[in-house]
Backbone as a ProteinNet text record, in pm:
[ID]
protein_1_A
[PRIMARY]
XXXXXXXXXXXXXXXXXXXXXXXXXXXXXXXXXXXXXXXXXXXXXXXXXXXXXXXXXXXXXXXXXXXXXXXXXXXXXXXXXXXXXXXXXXXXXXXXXXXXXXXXXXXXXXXXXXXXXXXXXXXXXXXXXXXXXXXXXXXXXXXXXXXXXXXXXXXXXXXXXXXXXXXXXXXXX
[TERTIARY]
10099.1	10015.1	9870	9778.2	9639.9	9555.1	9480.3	9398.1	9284.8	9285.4	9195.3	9006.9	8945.6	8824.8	8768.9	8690.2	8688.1	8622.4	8555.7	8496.1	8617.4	8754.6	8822.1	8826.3	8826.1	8816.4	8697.2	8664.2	8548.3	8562.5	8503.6	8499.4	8406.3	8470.8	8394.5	8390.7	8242.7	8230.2	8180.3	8230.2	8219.4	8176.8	8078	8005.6	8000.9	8062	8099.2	8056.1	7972.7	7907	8068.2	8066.3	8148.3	8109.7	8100.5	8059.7	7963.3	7863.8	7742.5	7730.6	7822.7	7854.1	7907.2	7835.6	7856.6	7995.8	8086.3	8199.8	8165.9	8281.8	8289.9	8453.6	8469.7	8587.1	8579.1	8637.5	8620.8	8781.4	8731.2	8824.5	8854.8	8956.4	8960.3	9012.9	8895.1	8980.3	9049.1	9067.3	9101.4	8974.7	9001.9	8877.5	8814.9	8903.1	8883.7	8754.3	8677.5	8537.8	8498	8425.4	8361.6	8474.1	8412.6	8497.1	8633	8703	8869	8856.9	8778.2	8775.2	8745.6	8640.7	8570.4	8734	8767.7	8895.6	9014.4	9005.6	9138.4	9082.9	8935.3	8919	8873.4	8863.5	8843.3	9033.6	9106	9241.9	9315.7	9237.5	9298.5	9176.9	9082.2	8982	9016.5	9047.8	9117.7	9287.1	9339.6	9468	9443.5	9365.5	9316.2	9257.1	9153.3	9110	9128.8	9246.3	9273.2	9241.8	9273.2	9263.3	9175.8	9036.3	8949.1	8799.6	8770.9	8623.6	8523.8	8434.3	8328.1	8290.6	8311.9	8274	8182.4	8077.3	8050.9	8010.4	8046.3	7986.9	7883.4	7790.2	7608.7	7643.8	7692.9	7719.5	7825.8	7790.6	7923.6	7798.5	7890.9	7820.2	7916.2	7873.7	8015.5	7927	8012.1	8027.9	8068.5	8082.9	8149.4	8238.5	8343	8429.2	8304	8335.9	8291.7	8100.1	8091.1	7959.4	8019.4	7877.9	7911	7819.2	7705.1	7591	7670.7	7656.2	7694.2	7559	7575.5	7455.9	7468.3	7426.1	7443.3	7467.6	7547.6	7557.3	7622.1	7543.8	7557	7742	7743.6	7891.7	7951.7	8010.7	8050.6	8070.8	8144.2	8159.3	8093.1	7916.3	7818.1	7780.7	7777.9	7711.8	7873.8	7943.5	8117.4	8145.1	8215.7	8240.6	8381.3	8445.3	8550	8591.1	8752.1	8732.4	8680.4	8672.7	8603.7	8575.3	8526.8	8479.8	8401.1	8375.7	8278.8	8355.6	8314.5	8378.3	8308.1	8311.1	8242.9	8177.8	8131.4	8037.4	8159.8	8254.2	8321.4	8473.2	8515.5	8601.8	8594	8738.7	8755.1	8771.1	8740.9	8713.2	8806.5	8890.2	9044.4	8991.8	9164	9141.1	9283.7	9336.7	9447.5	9446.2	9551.4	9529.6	9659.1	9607.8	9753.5	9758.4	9878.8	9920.3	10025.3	10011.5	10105.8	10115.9	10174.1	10203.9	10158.7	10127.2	10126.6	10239.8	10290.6	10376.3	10354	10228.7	10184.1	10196	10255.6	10268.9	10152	10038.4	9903.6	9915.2	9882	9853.9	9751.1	9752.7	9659.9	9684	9534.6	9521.8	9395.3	9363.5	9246.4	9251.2	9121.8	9152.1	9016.2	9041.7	8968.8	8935.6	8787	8754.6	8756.6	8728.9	8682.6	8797.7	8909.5	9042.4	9066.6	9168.5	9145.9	9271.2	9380.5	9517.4	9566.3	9646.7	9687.6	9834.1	9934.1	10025.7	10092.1	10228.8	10271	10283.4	10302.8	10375.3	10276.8	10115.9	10021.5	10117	10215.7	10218.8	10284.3	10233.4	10326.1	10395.3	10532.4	10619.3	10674.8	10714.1	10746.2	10820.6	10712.8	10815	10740.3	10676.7	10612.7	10484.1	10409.6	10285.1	10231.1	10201.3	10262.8	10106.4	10026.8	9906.3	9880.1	9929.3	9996.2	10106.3	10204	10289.9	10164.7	10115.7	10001.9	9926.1	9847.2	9796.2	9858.5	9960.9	10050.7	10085	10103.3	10143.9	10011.5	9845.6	9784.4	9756.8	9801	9795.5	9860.2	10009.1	10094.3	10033.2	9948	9940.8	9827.6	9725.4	9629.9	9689.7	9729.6	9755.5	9638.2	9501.7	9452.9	9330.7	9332.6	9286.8	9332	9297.5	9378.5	9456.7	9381.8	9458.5	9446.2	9545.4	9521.9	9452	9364.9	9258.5	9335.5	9423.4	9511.8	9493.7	9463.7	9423.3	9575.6	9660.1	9796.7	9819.9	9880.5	9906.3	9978.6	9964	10035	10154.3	10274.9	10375.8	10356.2	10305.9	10268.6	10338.6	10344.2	10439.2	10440.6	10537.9	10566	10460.9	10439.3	10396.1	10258.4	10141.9	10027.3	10067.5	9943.3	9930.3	9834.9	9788.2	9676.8	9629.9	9516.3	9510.7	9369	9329.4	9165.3	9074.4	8994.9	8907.4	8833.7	8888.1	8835.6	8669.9	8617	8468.1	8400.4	8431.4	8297.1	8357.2	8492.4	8532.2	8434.5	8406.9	8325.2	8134.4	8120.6	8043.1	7962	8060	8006.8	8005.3	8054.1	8054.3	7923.9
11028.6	10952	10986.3	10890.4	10899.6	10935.4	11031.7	11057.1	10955.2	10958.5	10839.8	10886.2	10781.3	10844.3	10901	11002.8	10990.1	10905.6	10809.5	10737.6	10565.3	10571.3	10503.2	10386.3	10472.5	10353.1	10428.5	10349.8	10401.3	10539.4	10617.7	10681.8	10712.8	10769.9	10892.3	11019.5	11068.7	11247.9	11235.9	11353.9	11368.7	11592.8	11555	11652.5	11784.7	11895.1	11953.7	12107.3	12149.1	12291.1	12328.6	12466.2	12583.7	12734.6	12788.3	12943.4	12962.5	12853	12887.7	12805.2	12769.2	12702.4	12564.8	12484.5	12331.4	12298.1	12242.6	12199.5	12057.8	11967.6	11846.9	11841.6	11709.5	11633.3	11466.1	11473.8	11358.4	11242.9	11178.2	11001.5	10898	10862.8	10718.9	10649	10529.9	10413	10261.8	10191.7	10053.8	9978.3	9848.6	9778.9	9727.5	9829.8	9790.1	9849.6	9967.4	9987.3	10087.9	10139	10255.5	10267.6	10140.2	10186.8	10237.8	10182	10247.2	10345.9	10405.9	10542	10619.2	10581.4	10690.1	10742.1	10601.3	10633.8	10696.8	10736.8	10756.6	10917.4	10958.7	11104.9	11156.7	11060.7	11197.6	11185.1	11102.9	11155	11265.5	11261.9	11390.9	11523	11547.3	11636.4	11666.8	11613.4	11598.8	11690.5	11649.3	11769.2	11865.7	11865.6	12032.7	12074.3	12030.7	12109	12238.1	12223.9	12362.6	12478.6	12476.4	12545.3	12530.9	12522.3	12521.3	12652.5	12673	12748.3	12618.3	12660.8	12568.3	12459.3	12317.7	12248.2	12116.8	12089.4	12011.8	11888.4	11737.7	11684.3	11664.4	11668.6	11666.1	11533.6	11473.8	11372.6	11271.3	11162	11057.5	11017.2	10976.6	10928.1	10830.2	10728.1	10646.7	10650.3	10582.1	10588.5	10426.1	10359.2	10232.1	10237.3	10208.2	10195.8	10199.7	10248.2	10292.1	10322.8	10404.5	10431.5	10621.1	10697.2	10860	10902.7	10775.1	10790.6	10755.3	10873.9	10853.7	10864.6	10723.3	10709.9	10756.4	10816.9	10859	10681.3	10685.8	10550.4	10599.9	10524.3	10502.3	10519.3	10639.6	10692.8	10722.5	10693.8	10742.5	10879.1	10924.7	11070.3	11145.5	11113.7	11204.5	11246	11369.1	11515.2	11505.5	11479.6	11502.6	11665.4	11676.6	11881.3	11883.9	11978.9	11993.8	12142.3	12199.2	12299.4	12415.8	12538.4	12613	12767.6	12833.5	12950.7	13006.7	13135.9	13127.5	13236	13297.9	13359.1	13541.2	13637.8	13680.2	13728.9	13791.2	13818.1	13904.8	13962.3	14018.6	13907.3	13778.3	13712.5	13657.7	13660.8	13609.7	13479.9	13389.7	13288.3	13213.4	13103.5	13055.2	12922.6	12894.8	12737.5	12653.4	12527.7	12524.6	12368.2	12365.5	12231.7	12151	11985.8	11926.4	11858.8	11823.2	11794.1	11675.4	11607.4	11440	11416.5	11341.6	11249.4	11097.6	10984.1	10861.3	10816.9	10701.7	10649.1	10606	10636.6	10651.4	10744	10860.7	11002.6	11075	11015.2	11104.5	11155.1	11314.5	11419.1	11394.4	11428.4	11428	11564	11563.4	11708	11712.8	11776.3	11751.8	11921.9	12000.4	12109.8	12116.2	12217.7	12228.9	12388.5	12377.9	12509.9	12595	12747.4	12764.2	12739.4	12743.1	12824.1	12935.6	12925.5	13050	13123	12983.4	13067	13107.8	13182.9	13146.3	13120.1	13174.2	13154.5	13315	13310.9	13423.5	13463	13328.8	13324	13264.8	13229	13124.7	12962.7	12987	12790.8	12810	12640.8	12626.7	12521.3	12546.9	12486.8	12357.7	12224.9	12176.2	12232.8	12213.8	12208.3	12378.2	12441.6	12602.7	12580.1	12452.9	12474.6	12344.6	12329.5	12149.9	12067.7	12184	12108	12054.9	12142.1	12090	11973	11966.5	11855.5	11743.8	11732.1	11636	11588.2	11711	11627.5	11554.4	11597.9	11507	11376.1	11376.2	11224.1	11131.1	11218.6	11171.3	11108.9	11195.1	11156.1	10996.9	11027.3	10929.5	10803.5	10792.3	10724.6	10645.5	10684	10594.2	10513.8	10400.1	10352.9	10260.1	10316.5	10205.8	10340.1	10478.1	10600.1	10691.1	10804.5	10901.8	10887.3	10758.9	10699.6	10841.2	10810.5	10907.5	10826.1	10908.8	10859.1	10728.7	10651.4	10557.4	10455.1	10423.5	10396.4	10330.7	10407.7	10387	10522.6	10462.9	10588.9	10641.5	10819.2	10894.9	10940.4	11000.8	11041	11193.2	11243.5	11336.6	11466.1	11524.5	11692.9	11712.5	11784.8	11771.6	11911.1	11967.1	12084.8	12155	12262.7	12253.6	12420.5	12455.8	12576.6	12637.4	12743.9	12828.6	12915.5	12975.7	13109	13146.6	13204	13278.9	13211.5	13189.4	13106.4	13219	13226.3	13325.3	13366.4	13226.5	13204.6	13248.9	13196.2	13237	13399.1	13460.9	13592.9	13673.4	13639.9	13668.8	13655.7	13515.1	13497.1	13659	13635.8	13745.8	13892.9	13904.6	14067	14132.4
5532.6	5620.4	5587.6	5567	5564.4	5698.6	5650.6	5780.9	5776.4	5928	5956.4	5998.6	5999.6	6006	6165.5	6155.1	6338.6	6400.2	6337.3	6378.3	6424.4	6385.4	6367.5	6509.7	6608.1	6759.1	6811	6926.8	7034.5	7084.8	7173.5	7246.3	7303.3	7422.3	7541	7516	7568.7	7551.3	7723.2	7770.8	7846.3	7864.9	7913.9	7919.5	8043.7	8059.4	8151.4	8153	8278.5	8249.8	8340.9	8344.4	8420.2	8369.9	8444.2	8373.6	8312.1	8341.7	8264.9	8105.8	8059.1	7958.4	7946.5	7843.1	7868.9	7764.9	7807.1	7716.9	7701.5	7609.3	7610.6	7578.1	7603	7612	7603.3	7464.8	7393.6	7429.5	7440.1	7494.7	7415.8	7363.3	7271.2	7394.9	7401.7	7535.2	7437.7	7518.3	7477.4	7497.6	7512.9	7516.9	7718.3	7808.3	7915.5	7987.1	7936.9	7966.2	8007.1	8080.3	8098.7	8288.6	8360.6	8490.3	8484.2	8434.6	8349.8	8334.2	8239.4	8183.6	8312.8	8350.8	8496.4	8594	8635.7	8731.6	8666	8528	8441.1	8411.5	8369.7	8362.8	8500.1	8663.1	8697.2	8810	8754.9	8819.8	8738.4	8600	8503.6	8541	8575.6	8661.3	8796.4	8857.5	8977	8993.8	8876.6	8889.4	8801.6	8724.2	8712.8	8772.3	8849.8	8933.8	9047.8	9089.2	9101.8	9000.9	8876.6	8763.5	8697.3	8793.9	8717.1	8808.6	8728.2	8775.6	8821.9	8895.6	8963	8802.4	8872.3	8726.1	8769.6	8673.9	8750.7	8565.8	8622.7	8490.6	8474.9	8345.2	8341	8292.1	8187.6	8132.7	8058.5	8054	7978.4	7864.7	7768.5	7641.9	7577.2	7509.6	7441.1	7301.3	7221.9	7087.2	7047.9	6971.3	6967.1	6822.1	6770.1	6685.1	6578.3	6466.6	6310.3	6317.5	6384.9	6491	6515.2	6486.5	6531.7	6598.6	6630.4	6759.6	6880.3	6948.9	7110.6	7174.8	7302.2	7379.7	7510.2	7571.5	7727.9	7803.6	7889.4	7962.6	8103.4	8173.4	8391.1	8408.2	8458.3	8465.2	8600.8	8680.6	8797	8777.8	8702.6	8672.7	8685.4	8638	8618.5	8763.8	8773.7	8876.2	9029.4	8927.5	9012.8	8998.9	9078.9	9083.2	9104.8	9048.3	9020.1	9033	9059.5	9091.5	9138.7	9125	9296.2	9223.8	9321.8	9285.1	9117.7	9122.9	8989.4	8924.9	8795	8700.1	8764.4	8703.7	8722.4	8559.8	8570.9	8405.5	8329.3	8326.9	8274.1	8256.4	8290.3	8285.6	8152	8118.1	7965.4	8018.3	7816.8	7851.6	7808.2	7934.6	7934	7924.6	7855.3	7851.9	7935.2	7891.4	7866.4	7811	7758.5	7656.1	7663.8	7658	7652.3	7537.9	7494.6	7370.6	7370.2	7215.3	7251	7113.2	7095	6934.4	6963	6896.6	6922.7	6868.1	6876.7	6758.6	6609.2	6629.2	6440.1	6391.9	6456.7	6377.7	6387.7	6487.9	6463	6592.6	6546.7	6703.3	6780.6	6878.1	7020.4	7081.7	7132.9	7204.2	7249.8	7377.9	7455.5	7523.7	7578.8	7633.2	7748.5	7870.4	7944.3	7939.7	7969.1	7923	8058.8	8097.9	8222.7	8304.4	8287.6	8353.1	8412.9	8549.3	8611.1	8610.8	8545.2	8497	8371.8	8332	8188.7	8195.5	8278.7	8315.8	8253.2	8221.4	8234.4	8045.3	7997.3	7821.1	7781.5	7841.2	7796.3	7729.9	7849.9	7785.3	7994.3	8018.7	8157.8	8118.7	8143.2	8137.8	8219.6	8244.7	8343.9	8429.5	8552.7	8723.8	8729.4	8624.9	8653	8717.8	8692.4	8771.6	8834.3	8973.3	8993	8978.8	8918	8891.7	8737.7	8644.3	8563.1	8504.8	8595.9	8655.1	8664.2	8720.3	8829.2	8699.6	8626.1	8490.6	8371.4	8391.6	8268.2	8343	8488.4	8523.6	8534.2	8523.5	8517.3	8386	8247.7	8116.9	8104.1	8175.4	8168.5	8274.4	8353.7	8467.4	8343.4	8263.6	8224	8081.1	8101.7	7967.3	7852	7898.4	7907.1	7807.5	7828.3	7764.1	7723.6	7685.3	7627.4	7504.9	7368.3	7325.9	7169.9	7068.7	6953.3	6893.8	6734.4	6646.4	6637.1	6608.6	6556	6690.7	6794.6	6859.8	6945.9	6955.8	7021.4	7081.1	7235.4	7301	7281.3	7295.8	7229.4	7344.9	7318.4	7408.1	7443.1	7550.6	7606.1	7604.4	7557	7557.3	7722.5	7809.6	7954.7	7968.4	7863.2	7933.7	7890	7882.4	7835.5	7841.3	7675.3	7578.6	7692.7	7745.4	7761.1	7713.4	7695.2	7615.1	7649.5	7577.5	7575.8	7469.8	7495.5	7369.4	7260.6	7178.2	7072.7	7050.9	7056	6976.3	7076.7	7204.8	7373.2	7427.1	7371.3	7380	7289.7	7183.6	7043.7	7100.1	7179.5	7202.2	7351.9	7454.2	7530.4	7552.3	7392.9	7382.3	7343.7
[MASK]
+++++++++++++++++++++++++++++++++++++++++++++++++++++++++++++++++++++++++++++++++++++++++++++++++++++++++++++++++++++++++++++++++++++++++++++++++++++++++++++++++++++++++++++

């Protein structure tokens, strides 16, 4: 299979401080628009949120198919808060990530930074964490985002990886 370019469909970046540090989280949509997207990332923000450190979004940006300029654009999302409490200066830095295939054979995978679980084996398993549960039916609930580079939705793994982020562990020593 040929890899495709990243520039291959549109997308969303979506821009997110927690802990003092700004992440992003990138979106391939369909052609239904920015409101779609808004109601589709914050019902997937929304069930992580439990599992998340104080978050709040600074920004949305899109991109348009064979295009690698992203423009900031009027987002419902922007200055939304998410999850609760703060880290303290000695907290390692967690993630947890979900994962999918499309039916083109191309992987998908998206991660949230600023986690307050890791679980017990760093993976949660279905039916182990029901906020977890909650984001995969949110994965599954948007058919319209969350699409792979190939621009077909991908079939969702039931369950999400956690761990420690190497580089911001590296970073606050």
């Amino acid at each position: 299979m040929a890899a495709l370019p990243a520039d291959n469909t549109q997308r969303f970046k979506v821009f997110y401080t927690n802990n003092g540090q700004q992440h992003t989280i990138e979106s391939r949509p369909d052609a239904t628009g920015v409101s779609t997207f808004d109601v589709d990332m914050d019902a997937l923000f929304t069930a992580v949120s439990p599992l998340l450190y104080n978050t709040v979004i600074d920004d949305v940006q899109y991109a348009a198919a064979g295009s690698n300029i992203f423009n900031p654009i009027s987002s419902a999302l922007t200055s939304n808060t998410y999850g609760g409490g703060g880290s303290s200066p000695n907290s390692v830095p967690t993630y947890i990530g979900f994962v999918g295939r499309s039916p083109g054979g191309h992987r998908w995978r998206t991660y949230f930074f600023g986690v307050n679980a890791v679980g017990g084996n760093y993976r949660f398993t279905a039916g182990e964490n029901s906020d977890i549960d909650a984001a995969v039916a949110a994965l599954n609930a948007a058919p319209h985002n969350f699409l792979a580079i190939d621009g077909l939705k991908p079939v969702y793994r039931s369950y999400a990886n956690a761990g420690i982020n190497y580089h911001w562990m590296k970073e606050i020593r």
